[in-house]
C-alpha positions as CSV (number, residue, x, y, z in Angstrom):
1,X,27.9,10.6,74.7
2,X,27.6,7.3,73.1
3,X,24.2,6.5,73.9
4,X,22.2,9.7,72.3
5,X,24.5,9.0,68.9
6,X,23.3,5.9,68.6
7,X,20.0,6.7,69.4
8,X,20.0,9.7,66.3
9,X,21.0,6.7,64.1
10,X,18.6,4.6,65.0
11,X,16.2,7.5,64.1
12,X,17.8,7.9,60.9
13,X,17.6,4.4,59.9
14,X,14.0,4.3,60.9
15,X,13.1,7.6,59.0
16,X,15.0,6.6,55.8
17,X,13.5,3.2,55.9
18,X,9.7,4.7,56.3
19,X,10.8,7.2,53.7
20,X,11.9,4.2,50.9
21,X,8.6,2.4,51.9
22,X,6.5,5.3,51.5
23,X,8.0,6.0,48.1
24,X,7.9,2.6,46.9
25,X,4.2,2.5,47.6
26,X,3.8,5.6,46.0
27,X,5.7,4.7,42.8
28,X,3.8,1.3,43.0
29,X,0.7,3.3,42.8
30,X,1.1,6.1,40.4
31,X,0.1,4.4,37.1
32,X,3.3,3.3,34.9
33,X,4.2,4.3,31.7
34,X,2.5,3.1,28.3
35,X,4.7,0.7,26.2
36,X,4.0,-0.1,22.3
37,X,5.6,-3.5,20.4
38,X,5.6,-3.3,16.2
39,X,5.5,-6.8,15.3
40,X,6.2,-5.7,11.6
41,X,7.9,-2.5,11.0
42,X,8.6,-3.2,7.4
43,X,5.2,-4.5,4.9
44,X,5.2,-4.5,0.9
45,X,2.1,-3.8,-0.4
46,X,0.9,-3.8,-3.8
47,X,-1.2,-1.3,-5.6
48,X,-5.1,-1.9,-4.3
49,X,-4.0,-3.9,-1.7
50,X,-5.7,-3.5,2.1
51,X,-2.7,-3.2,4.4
52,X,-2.7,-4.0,8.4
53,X,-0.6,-1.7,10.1
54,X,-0.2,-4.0,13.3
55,X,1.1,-2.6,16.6
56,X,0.1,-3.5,20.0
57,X,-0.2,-0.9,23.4
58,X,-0.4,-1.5,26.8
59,X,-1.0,0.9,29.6
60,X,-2.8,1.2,33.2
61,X,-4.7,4.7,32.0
62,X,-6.9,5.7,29.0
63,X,-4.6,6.5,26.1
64,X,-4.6,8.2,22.7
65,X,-3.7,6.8,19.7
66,X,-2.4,8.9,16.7
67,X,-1.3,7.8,13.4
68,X,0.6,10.0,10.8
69,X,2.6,9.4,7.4
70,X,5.5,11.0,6.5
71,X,6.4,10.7,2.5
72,X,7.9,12.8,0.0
73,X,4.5,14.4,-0.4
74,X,4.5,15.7,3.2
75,X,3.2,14.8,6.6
76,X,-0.4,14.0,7.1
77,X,-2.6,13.0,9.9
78,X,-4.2,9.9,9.3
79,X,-6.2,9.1,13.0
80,X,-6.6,9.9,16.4
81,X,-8.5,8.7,19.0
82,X,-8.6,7.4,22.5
83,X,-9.4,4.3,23.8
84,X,-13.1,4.0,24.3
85,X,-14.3,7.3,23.7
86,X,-13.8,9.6,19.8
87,X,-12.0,8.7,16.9
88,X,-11.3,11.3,14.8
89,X,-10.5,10.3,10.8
90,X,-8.7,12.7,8.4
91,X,-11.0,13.4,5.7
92,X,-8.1,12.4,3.0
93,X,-8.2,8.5,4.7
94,X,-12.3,8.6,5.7
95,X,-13.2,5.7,4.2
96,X,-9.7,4.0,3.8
97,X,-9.1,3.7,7.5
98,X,-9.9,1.2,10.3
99,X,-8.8,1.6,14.1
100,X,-8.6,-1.5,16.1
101,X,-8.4,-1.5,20.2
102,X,-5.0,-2.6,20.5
103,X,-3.7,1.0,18.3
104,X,-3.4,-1.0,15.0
105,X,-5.2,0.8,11.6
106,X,-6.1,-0.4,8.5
107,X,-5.6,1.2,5.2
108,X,-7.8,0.0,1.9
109,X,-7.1,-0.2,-1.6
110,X,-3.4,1.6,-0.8
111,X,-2.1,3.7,-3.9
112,X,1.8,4.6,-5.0
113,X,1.0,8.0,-2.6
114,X,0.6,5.4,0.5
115,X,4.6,4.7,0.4
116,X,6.4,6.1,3.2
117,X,6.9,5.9,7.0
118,X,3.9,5.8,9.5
119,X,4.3,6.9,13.1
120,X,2.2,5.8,15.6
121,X,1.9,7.6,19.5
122,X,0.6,6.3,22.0
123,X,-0.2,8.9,25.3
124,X,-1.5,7.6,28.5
125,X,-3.4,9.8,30.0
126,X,-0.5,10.8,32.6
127,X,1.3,12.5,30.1
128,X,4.6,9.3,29.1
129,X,4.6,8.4,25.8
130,X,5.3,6.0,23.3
131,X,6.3,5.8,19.5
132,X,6.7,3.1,16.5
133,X,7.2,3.2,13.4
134,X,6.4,1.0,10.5
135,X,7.5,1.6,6.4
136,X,5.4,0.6,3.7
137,X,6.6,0.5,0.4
138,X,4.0,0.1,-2.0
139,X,4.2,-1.6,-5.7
140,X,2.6,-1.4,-9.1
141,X,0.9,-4.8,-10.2
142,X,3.1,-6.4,-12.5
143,X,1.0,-8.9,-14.0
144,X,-1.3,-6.1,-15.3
145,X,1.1,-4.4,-16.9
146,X,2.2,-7.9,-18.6
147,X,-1.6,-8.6,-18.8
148,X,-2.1,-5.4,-20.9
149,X,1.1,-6.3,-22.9
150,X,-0.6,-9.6,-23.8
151,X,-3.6,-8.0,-24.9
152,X,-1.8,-5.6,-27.0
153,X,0.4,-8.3,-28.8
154,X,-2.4,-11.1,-29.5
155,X,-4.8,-7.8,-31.3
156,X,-1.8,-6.6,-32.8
157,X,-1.3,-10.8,-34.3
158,X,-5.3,-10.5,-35.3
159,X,-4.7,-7.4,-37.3
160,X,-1.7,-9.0,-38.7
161,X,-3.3,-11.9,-39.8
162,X,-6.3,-10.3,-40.7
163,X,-3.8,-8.0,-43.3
164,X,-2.2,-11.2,-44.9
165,X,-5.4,-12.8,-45.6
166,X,-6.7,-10.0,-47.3
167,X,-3.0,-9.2,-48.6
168,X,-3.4,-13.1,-50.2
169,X,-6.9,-12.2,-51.5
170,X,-6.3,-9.7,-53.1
171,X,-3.1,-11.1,-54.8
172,X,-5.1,-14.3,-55.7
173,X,-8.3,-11.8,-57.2
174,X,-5.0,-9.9,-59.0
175,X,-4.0,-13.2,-60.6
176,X,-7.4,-14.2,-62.1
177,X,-7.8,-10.8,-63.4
178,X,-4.7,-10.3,-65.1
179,X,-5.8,-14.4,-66.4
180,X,-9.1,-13.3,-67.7
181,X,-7.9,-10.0,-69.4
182,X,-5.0,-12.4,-71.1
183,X,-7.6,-14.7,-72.4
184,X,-9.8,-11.8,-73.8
185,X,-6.5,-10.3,-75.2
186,X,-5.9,-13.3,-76.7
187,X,-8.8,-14.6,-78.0
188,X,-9.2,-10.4,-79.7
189,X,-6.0,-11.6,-81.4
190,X,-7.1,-14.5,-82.7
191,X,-10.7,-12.7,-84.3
192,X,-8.4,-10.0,-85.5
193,X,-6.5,-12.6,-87.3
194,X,-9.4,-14.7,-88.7
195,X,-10.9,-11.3,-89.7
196,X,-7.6,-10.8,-92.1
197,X,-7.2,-14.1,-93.2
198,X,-11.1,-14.0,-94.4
199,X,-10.4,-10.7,-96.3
């Protein structure tokens, strides 16, 4: 009775082991997921800036890539493409966007409306997935605004200037007037008198 026990165990041991070898090899070769590393998930941009929104994919299959913002304005597609075959540009970001191998974009000349979060997915052609996400907040250019300022306060000082010169002219041209028309008043005043004395 011993015997044939130990023989269906040693069976059993030999089946489970071929069983955990044969799925081992079979996980080994189905193709493993996709993973995604965002070196920077926070970059401040300023108005007109170009901005690289790095990330970096790796995966045994063919992926796509897609790229969307989400701001107070909404949600829009930016990109999608896979690896080596279409890429296919919203027409809002056609000529603002570049796509790079490795899943990273590149906006140009970002405006106030470029604020907000972008998502990135990568899907391997096996169907796993993988997501990042990187916030831009995007400034106005202060120096312009302190540039126009500037502008505004040295022709505002030309117009003053200009003003008191003529203000000072005019003044002076007041003074040699009113000079003159004593003189004339006074020499009148002195023929008026000569006049009397003679009669």
């Amino acid at each position: 009775l011993m015997r044939p026990l130990q023989g269906c165990r040693g069976r059993g041991v030999v089946v489970g082991t071929v069983t955990l070898c044969l799925a081992a090899g079979w996980a080994l070769q189905t193709p493993g997921g996709v993973s995604l590393v965002v070196p920077q998930p926070n970059i401040n941009a300023t108005v007109a800036q170009n901005i690289l929104l790095s990330v970096e994919y790796s995966c045994r299959g063919v992926a796509t890539i897609e790229w969307k913002h989400v701001s107070s304005w909404g949600t829009t597609s930016i990109v999608e493409w896979k690896s080596g075959n279409y890429i296919n540009i919203s027409t809002v970001y056609k000529d603002r966007v570049t796509t790079f191998e490795n899943g990273s974009i590149q906006l140009l000349n970002v405006g106030m409306r470029d604020a907000g979060y972008y998502f990135v997915t990568v899907t391997e052609e096996y169907g796993t997935n993988a997501y990042g996400t990187i916030v831009v907040n995007v400034y106005e250019i202060i120096y312009e605004d302190l540039h126009f300022v500037a502008v505004l306060f040295a022709f505002l000082a030309a117009v003053s200037a200009i003003l008191i010169c003529f203000m000072w002219l005019c003044n002076k041209s007041l003074h040699l007037f009113q000079k003159k028309t004593h003189k004339l008043t006074a020499s009148t005043t002195e023929e008026i008198e000569l006049e009397t004395i003679e009669c």
